[in-house]
Phi, psi and omega in degrees: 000135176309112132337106175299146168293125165289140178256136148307114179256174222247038170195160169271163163292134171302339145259052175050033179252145178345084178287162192221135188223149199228134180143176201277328205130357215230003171276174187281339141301318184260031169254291140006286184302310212281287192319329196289308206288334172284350164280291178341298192285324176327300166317311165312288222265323175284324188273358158304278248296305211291349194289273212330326175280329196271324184299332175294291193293118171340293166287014150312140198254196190242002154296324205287320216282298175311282195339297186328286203313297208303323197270330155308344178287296210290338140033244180304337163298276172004269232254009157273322193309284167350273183307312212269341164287301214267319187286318162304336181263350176292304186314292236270283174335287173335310180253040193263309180267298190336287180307319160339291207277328162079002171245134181327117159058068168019037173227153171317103198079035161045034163284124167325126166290000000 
C-alpha cells in the first residue's frame, strides 16, 4: 500500500515552522486547509484590486504605501505557501500514475510529447 504524501497546510507552527498533515485528502483537516486557503488567495485578490487604486492615487503617502508593502508581503507568502502545497500534491498524482502506467509523465519512453 501506497504512503500518503504530506500536505503543506496553509499555517503555521506557533514558532513559525512549516505544519504538514499525512493523509488522502477527504479529512476535516484537509477540508480546513482547503477554506483557509481559497480565503486566503481571495484575500489575495482583494488587496491587489486596493494596491491598484492606491498605487493610482497620487497622494498616497508613505505610511499608506508601507502599511500596502507589509500587507502584500504577507499575501504574496500565502499564495507561494498555497502553490507550493498544490504543486507538491500535483507531483505526488503524477508519480503516483507513473507508478500505475509504469511510463515516466504518462507519455511514452518518458519523452515530451
Amino acid at each position: 500500500m501506497k504512503e500518503p504524501a504530506a500536505r503543506l497546510l496553509p499555517w503555521s507552527s506557533p514558532n513559525g515552522n512549516p505544519c504538514y498533515l499525512l493523509g488522502d485528502g477527504t479529512g476535516p483537516v484537509s477540508r480546513v486547509a482547503d477554506d483557509i486557503e481559497r480565503l486566503q488567495l481571495g484575500m489575495a485578490d482583494d488587496l491587489i484590486g486596493h494596491a491598484d487604486g492606491l498605487l493610482a492615487c497620487q497622494g498616497a503617502g508613505n505610511r499608506e504605501l508601507r502599511f500596502l508593502a507589509r500587507g502584500l508581503t504577507d499575501c504574496l507568502r500565502d499564495v507561494r505557501r498555497v502553490a507550493e502545497s498544490r504543486g507538491a500534491r500535483l507531483r505526488s498524482v503524477d508519480r503516483s500514475l507513473d507508478d500505475e502506467g509504469g511510463n515516466e509523465g504518462g507519455n511514452e519512453g518518458g519523452k515530451e510529447a
